[in-house]
N, C-alpha and C positions, 0 to 999 in steps of 0.2 A: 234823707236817705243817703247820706253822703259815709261812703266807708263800707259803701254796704257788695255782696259777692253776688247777690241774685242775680240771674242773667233777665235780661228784657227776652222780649218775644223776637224781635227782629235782631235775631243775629250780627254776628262780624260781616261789615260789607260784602257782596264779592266782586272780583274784577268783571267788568259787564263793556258791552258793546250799548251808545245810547244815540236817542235820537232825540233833537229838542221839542218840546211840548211846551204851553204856555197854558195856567188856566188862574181865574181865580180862584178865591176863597175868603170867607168873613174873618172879618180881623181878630176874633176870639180862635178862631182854629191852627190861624197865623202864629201866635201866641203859646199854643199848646203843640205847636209842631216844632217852635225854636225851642220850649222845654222839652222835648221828649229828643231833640237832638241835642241838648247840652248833657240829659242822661245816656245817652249813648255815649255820647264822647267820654267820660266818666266814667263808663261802667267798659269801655272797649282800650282805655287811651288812646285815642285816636282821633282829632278835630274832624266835625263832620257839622253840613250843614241840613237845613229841614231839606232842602231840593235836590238832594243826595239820596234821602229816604224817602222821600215820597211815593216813588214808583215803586221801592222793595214795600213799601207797604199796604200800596194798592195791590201787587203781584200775590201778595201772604193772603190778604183779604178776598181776593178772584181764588186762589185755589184751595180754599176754604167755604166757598160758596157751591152748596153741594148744588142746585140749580143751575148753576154755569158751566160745572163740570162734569151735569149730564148733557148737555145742550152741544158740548163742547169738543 
């Protein structure tokens, strides 16, 4: 994919207030979250890492969960 102008789903960063969280995750998802943040970097120019994106893409995934956002 290298060259390529499609945008990803998750956006350019944005400036955010954080709190720290610690969780696991199996070593395959580890894996597919440090490629999905080297296409980011790529496709934003901008170095980022998986634990950067994590939370914007738990937050994308909550407010796309039409169940949560009636509850909510």
């Amino acid at each position: 994919m290298s060259g390529t102008t499609r945008k990803l789903r998750l956006g350019p960063l944005p400036d955010t207030q954080t709190v720290k969280l610690t969780f696991s995750c199996p070593a395959h998802l580890k894996v597919d979250l440090d490629r999905y943040a080297a296409l980011h970097a790529q496709t934003y120019g901008e170095p980022v890492d998986a634990a950067t994106l994590i939370p914007l893409m738990l937050e994308a995934f909550m407010m796309r969960d039409r169940a949560f956002r009636r509850v909510s």
